[in-house]
LUMNUDO-165147 format. One record per residue: x, y, z of N, C-alpha, C, O in turn; chain. Coordinates in pm, 1 decimal, padded with zeros to 6 digits, always signed. Last residue first. Layout:
N
REC     n.xx     n.yy     n.zz    ca.xx    ca.yy    ca.zz     c.xx     c.yy     c.zz     o.xx     o.yy     o.zz chain
REC        X        Y        Z        X        Y        Z        X        Y        Z        X        Y        Z     A
...
END
This chain:
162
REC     n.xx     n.yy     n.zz    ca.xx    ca.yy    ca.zz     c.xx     c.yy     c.zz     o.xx     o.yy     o.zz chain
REC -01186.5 -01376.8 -00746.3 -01179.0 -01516.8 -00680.0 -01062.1 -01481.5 -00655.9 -00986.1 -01557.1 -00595.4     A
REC -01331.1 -00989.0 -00759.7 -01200.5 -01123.2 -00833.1 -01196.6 -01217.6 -00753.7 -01203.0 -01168.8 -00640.9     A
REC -01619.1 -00885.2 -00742.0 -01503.5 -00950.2 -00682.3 -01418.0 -01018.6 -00740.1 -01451.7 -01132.3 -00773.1     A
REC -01879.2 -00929.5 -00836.8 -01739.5 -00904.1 -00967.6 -01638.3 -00908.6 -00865.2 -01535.5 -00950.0 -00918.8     A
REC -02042.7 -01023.6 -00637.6 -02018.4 -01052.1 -00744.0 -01935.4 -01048.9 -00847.9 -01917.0 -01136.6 -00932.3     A
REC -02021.9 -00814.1 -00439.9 -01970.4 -00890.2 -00418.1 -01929.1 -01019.9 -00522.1 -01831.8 -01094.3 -00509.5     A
REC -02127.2 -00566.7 -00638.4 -01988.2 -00575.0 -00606.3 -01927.5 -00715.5 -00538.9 -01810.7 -00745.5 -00563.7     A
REC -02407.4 -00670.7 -00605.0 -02348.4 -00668.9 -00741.3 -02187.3 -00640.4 -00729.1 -02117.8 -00694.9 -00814.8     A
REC -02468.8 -00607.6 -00328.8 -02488.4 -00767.8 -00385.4 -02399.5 -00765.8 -00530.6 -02327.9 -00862.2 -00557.5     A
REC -02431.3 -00388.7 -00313.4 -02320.7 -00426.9 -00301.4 -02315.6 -00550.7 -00307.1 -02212.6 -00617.5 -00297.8     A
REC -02670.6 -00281.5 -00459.3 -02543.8 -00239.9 -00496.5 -02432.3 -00309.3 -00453.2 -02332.6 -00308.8 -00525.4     A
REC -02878.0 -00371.7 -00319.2 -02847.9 -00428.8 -00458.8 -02708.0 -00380.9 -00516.3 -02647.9 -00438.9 -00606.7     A
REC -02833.9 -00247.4 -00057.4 -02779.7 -00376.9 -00075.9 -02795.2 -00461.4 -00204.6 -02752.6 -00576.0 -00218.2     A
REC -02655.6 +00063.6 -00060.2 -02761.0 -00075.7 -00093.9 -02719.9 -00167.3 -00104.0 -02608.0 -00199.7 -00143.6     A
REC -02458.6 +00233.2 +00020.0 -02482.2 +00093.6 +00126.0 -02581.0 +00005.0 +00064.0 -02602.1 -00107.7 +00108.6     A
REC -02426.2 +00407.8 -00120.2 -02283.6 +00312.8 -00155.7 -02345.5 +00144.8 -00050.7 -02309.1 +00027.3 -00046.3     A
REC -02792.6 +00510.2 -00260.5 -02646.8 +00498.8 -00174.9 -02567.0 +00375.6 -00174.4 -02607.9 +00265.6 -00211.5     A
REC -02907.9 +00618.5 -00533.8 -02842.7 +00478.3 -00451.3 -02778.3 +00489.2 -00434.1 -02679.1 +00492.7 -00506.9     A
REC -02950.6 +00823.5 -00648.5 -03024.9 +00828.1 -00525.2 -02942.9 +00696.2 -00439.6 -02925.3 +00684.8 -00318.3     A
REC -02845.2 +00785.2 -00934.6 -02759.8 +00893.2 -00833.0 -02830.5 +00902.2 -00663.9 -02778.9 +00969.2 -00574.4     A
REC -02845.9 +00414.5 -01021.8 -02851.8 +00603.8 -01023.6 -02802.1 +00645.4 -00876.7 -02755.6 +00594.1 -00775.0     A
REC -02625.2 +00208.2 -01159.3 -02712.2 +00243.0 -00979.9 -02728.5 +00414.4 -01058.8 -02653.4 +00490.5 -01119.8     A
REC -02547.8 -00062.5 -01377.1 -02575.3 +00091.0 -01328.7 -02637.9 +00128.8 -01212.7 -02721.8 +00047.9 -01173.0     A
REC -02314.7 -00307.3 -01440.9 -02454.8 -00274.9 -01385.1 -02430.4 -00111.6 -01373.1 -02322.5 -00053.3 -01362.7     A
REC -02095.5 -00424.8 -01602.8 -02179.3 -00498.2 -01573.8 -02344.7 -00436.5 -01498.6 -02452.4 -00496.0 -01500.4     A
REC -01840.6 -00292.5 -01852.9 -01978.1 -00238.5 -01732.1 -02054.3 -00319.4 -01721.3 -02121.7 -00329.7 -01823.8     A
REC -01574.3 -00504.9 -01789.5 -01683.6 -00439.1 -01935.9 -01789.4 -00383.1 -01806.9 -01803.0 -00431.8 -01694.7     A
REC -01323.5 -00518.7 -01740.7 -01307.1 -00406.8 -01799.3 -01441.6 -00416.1 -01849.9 -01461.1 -00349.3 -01951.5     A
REC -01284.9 -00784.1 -01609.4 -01165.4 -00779.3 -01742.9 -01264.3 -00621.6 -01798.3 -01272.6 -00619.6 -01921.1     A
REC -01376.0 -00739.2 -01343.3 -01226.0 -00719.9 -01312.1 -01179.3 -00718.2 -01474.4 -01069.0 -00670.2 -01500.7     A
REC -01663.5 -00482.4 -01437.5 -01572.7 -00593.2 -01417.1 -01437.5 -00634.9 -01411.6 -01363.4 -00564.7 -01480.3     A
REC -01809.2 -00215.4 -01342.0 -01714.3 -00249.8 -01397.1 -01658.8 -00421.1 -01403.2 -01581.7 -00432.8 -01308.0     A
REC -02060.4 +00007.0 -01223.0 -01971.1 -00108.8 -01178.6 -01948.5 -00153.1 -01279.9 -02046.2 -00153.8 -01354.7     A
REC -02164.2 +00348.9 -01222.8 -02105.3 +00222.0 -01258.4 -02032.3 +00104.3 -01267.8 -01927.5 +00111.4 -01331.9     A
REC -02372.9 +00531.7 -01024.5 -02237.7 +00512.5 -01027.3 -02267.8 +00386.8 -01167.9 -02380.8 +00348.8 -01198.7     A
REC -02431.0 +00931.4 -01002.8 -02412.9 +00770.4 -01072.5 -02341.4 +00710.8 -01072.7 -02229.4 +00750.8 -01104.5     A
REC -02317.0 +01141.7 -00930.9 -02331.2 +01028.7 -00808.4 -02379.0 +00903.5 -00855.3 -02379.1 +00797.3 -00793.1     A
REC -02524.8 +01376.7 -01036.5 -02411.3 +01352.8 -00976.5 -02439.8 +01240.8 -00900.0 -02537.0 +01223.5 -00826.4     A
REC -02779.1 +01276.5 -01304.4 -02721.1 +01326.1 -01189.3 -02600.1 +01322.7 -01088.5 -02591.0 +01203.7 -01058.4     A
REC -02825.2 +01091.0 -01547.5 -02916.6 +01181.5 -01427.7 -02873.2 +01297.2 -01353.5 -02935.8 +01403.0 -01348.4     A
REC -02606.9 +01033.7 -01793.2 -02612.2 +01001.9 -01660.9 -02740.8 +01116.4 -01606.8 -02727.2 +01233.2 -01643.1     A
REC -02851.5 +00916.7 -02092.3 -02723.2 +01000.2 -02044.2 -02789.4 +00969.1 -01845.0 -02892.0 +00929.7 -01789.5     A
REC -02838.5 +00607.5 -02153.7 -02866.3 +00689.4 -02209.9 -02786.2 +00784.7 -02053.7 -02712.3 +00748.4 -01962.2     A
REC -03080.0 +00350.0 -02107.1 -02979.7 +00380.6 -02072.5 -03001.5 +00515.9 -02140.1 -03110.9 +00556.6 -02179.1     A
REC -03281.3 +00146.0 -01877.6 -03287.4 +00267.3 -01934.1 -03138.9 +00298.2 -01950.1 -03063.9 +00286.4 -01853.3     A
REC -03364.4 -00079.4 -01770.6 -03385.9 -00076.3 -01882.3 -03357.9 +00054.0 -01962.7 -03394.8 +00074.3 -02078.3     A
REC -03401.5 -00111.9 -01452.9 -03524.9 -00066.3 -01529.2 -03532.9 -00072.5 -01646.7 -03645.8 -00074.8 -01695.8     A
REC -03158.6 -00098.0 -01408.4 -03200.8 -00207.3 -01354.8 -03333.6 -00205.8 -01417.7 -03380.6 -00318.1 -01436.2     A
REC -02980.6 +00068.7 -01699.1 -03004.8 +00020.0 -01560.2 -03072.6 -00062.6 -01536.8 -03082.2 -00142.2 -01630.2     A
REC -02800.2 -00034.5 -01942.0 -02882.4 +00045.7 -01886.1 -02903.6 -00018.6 -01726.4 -02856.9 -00115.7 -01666.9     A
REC -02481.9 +00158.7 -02110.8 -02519.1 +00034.3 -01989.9 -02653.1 +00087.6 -01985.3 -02671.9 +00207.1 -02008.3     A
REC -02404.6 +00373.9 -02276.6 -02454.5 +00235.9 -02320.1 -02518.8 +00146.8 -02235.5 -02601.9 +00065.6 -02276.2     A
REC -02265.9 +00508.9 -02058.3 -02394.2 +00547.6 -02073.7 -02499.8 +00448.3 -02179.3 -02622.6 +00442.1 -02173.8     A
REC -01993.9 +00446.0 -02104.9 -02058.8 +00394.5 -01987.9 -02223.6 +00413.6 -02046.2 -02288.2 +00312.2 -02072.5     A
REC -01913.0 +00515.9 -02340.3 -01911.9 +00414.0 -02346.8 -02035.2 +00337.4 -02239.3 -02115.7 +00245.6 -02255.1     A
REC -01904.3 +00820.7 -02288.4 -02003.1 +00734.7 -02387.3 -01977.1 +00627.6 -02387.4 -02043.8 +00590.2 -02483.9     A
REC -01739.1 +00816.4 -02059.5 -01879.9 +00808.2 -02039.0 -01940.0 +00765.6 -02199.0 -02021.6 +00674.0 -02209.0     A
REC -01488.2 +00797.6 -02195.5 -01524.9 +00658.8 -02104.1 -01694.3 +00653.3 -02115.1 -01765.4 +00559.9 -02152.2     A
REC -01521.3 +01023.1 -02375.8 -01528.4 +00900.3 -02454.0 -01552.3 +00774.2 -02330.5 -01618.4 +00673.6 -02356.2     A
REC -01695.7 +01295.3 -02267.1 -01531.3 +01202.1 -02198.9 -01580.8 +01092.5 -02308.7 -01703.3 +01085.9 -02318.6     A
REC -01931.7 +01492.2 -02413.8 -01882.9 +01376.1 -02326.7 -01751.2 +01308.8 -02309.9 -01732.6 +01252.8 -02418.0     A
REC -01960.9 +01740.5 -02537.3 -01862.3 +01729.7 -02487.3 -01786.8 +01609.0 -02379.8 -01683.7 +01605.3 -02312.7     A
REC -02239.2 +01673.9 -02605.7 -02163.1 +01702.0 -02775.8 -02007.7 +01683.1 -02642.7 -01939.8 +01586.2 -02676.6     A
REC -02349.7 +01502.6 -02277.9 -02365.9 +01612.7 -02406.1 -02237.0 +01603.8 -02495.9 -02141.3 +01534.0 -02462.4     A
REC -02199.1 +01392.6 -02031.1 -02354.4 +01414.9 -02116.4 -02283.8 +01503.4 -02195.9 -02178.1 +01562.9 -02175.3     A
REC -02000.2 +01449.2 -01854.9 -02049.6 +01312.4 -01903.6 -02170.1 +01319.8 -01973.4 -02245.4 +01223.5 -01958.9     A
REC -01663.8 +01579.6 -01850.6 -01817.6 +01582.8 -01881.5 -01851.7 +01434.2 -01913.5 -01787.6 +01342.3 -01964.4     A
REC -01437.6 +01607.0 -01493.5 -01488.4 +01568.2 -01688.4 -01604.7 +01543.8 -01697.1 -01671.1 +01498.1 -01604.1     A
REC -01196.7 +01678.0 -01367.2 -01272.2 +01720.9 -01381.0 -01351.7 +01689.0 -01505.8 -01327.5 +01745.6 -01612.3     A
REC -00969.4 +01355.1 -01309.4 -00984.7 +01519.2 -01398.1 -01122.6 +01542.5 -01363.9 -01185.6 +01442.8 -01328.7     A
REC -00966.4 +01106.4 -01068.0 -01010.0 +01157.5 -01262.0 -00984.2 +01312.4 -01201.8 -00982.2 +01360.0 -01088.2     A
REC -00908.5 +00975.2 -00775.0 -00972.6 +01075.3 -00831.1 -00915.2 +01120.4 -01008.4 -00803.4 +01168.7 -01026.9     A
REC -00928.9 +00686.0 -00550.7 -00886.5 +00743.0 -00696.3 -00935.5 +00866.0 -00733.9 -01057.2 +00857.3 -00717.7     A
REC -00942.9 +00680.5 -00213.7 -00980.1 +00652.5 -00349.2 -00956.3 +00738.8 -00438.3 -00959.8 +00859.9 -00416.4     A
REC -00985.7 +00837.2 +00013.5 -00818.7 +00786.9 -00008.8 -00857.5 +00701.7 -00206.3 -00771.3 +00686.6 -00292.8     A
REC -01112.8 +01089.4 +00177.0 -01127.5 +01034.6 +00064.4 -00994.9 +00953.4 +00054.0 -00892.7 +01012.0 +00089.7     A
REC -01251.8 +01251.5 +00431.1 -01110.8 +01133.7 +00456.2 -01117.8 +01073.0 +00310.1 -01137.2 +00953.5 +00332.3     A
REC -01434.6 +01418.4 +00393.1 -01480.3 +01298.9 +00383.0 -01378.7 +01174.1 +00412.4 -01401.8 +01053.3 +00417.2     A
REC -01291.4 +01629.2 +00394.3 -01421.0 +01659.0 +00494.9 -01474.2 +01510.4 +00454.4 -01586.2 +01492.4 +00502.2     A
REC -01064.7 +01606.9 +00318.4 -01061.7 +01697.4 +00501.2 -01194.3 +01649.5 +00513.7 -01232.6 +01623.0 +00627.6     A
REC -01054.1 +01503.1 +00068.7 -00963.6 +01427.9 +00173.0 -01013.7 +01525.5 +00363.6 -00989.9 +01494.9 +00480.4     A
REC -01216.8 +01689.8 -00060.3 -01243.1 +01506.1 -00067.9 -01194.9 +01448.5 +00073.7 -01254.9 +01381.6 +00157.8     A
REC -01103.4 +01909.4 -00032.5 -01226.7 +01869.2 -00021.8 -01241.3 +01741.8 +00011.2 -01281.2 +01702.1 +00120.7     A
REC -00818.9 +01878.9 -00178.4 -00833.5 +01943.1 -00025.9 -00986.9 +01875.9 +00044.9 -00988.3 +01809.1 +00148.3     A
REC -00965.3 +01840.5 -00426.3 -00901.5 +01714.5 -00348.6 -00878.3 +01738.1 -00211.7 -00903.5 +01652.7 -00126.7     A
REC -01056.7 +02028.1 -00540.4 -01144.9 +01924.2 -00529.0 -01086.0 +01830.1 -00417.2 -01150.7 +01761.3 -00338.3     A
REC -00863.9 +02238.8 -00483.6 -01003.4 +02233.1 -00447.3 -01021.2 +02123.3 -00399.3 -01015.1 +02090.0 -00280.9     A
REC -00744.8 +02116.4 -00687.6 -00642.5 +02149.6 -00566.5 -00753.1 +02132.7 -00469.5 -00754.0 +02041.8 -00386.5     A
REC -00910.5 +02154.5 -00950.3 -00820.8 +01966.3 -00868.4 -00816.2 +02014.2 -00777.8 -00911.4 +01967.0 -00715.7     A
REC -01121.4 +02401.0 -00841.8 -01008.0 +02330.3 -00943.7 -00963.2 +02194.8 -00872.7 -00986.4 +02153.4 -00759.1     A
REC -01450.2 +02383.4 -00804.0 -01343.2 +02404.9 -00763.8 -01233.6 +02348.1 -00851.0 -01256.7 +02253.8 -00926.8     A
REC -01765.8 +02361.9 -00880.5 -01696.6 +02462.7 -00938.1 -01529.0 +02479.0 -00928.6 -01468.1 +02553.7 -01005.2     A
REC -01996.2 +02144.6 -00890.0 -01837.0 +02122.2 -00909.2 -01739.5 +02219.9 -00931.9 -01636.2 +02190.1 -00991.7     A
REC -02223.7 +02237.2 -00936.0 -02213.6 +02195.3 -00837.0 -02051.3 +02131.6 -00794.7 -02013.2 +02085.7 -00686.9     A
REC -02380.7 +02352.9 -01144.0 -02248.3 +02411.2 -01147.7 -02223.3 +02325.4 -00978.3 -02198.3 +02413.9 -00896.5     A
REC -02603.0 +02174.2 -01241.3 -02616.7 +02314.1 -01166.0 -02495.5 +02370.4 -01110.5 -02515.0 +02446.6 -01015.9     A
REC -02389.6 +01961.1 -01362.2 -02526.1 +01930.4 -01297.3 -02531.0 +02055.8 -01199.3 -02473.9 +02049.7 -01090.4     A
REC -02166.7 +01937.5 -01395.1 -02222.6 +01980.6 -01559.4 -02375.0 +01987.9 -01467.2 -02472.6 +02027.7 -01530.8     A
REC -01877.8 +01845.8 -01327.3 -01977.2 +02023.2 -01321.9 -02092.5 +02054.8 -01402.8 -02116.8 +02159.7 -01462.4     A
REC -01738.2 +01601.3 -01180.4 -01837.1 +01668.3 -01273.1 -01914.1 +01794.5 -01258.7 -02002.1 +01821.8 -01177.0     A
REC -01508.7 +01393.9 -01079.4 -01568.7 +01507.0 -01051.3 -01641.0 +01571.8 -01130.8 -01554.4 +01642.3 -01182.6     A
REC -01517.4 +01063.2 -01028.4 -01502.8 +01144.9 -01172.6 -01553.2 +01297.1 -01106.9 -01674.4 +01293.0 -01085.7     A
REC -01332.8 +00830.2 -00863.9 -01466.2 +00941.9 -00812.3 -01384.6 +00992.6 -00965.7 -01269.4 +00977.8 -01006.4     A
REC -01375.2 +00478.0 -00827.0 -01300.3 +00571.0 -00882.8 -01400.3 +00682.7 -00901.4 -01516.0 +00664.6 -00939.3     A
REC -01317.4 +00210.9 -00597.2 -01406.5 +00318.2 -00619.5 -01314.9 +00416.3 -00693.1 -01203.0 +00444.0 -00649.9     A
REC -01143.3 -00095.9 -00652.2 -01171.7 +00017.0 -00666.5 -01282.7 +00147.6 -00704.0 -01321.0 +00173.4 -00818.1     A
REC -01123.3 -00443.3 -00506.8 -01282.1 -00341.9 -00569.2 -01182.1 -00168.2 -00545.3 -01157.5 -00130.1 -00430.9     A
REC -01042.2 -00662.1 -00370.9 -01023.7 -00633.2 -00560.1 -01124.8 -00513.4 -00587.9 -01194.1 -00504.6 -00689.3     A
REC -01011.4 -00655.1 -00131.1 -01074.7 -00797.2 -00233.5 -01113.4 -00814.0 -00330.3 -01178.9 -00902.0 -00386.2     A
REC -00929.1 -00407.0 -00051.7 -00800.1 -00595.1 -00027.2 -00882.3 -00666.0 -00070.4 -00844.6 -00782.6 -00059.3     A
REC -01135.2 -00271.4 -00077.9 -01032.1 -00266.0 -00158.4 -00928.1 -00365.1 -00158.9 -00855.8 -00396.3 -00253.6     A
REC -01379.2 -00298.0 +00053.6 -01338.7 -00411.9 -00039.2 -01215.7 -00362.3 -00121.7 -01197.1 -00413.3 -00232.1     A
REC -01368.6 -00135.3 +00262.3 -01408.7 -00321.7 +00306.8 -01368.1 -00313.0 +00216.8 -01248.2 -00314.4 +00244.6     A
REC -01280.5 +00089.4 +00184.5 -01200.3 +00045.5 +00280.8 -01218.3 -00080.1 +00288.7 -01124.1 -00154.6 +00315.5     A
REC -01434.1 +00205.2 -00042.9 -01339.2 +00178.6 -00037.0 -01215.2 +00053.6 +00021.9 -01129.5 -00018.7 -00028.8     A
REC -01694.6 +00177.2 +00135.7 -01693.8 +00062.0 +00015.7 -01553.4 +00052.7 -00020.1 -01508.9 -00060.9 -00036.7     A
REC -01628.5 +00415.7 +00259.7 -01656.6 +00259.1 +00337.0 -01649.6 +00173.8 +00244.1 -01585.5 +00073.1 +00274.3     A
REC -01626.8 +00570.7 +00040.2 -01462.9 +00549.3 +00117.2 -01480.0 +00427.6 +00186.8 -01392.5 +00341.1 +00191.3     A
REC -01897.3 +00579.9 -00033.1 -01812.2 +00530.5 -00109.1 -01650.1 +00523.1 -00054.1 -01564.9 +00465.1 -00121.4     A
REC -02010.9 +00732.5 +00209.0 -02041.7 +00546.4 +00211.2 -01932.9 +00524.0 +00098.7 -01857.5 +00433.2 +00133.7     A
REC -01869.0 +00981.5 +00220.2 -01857.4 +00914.4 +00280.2 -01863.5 +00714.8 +00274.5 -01788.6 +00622.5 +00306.5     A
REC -02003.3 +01015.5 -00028.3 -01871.8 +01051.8 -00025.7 -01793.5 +00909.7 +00074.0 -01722.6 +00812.6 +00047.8     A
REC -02223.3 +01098.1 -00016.2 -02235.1 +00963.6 -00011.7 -02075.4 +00928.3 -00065.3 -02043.6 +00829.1 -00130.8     A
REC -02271.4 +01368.8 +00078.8 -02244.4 +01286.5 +00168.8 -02234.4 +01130.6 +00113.2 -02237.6 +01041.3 +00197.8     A
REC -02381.7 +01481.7 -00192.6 -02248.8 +01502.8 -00152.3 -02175.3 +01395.5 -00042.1 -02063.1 +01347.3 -00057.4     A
REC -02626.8 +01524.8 -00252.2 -02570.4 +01357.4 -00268.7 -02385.7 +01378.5 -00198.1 -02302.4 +01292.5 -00169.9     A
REC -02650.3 +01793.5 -00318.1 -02734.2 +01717.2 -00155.1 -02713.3 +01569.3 -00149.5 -02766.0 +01497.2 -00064.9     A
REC -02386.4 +01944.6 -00358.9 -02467.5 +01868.7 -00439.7 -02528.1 +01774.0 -00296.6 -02467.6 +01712.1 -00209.0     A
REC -02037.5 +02013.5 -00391.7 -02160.4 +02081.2 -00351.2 -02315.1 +02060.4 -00392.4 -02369.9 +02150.9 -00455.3     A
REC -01881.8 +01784.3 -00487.1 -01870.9 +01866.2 -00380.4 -01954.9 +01923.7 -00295.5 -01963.3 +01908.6 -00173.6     A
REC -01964.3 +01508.9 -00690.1 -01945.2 +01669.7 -00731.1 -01927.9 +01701.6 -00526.9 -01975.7 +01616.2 -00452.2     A
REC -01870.8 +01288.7 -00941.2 -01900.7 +01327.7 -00790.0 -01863.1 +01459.1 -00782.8 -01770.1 +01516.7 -00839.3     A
REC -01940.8 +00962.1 -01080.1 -01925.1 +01116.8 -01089.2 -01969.0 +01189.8 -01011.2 -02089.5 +01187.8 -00986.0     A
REC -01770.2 +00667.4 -01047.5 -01898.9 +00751.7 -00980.2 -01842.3 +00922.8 -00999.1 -01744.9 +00981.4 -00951.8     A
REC -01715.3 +00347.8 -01094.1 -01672.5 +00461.1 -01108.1 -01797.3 +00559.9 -01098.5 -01909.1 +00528.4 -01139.2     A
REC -01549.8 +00087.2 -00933.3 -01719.5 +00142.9 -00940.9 -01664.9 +00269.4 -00967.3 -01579.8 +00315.8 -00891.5     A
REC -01449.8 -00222.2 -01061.7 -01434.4 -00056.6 -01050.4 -01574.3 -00024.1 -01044.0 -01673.5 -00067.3 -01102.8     A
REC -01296.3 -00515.2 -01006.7 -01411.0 -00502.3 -00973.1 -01362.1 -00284.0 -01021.6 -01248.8 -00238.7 -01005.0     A
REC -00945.2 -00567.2 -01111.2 -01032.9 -00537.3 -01026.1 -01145.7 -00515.4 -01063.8 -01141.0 -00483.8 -01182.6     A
REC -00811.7 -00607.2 -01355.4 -00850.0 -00754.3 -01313.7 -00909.6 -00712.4 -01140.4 -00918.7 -00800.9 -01055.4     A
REC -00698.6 -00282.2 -01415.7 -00712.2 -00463.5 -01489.6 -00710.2 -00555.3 -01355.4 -00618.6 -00565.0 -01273.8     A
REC -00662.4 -00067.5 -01354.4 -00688.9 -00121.2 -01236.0 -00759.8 -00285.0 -01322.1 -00845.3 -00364.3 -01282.6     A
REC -00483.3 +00076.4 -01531.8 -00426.3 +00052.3 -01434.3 -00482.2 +00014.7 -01332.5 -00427.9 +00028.1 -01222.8     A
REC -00695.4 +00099.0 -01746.4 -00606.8 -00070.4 -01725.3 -00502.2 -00053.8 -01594.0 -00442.9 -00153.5 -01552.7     A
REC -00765.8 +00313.8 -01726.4 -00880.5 +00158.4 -01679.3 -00752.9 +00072.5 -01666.8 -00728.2 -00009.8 -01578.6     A
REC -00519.0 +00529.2 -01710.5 -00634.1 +00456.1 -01810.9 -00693.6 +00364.0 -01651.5 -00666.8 +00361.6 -01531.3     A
REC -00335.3 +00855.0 -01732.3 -00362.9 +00671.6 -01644.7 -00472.4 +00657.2 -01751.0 -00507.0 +00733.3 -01841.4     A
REC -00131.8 +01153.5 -01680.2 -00188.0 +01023.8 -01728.3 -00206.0 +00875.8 -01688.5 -00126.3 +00799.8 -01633.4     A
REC -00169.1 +01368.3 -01413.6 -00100.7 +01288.3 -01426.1 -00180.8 +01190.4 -01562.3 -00296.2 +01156.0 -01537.0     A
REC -00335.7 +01539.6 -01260.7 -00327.9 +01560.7 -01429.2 -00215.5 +01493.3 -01475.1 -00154.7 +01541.8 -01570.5     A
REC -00462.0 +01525.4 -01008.7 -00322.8 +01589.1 -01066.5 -00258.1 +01597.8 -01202.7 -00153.2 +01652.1 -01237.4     A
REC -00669.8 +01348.3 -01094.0 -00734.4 +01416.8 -01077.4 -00575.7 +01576.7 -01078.2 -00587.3 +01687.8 -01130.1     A
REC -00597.3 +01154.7 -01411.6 -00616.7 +01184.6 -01278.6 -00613.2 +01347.8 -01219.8 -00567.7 +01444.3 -01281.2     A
REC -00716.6 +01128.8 -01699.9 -00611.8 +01195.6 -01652.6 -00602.1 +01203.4 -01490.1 -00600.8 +01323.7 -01464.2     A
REC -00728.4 +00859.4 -01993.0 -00764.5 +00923.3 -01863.6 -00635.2 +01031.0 -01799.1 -00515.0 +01028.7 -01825.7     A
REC -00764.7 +00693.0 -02269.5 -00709.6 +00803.8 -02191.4 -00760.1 +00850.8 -02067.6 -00877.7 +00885.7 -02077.9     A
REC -00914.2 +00372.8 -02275.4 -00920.1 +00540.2 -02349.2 -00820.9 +00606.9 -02231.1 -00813.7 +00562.7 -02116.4     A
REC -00832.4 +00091.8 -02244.8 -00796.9 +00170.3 -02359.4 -00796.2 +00305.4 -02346.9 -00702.1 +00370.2 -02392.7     A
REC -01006.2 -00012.4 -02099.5 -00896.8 +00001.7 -02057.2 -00787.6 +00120.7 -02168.6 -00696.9 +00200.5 -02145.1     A
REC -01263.3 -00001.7 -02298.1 -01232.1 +00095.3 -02190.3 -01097.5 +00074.4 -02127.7 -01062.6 +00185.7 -02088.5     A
REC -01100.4 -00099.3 -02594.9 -01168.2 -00171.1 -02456.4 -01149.6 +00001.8 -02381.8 -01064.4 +00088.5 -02401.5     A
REC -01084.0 -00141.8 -02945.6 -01056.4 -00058.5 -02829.7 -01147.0 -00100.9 -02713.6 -01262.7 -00135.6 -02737.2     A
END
């Protein structure tokens, strides 16, 4: 089984997987609404916009598990996304990423460690993970690294598909 593999539900509760973005770059990032990282909403639609014609999907995971900072339903979440940040990137289901109730993607993801060596459960809303175009997690950014670092987007220009 490959992460293209596990089940996913978008954020309309439509079914999808990883593999409906096979042979793109994915930065997938658990993102909450009401949370002082909230604005990096914004830099992840800019990352959207430059590199989506050069293979790079941002995919937002909405998460409640970090001081209830996700309380709204899809309808919510997405009214949200799209009025106050212009969101046009992918949106997941509402889903856990730590604990006995983790999403099977995140236990996969949480294997990765970061730039320090640490893996293990996500920190905080707004971790992100970069992906490779054949599907394996190549790097982790915590939840303080904005969409503009430039170790972050040194590592997106990298999994770029040729």
């Amino acid at each position: 089984m490959t992460l293209y593999d596990i089940p996913l539900h978008t954020l309309t509760g439509e079914p999808t997987s990883l593999g409906a973005y096979r042979d793109r770059a994915v930065l997938v990032v658990n993102v909450a609404s009401k949370c002082g990282l909230t604005p990096q909403y914004a830099g992840l639609e800019r990352l959207q916009k430059e590199y989506g014609d050069r293979g790079l999907t941002v995919l937002g995971v909405p998460c409640n598990q970090f001081a209830g900072q996700e309380p709204g339903s899809p309808e919510e979440i997405g009214t949200f996304c799209s009025a106050t940040y212009g969101v046009t990137f992918p949106m997941l289901e509402k889903t856990e990423v730590n604990g006995a109730g983790r999403h099977p993607l995140y236990a996969e993801l949480t294997r990765l460690a970061d730039s320090s060596g640490e893996a293990g459960d996500v920190q905080w809303n707004f971790e992100k993970f970069l992906l490779s175009p054949s599907g394996e997690p190549v790097a982790r950014f915590r939840p303080r690294t904005e969409p503009g670092d430039p170790e972050l987007l040194a590592a997106i220009e990298a999994q770029l598909p040729a």
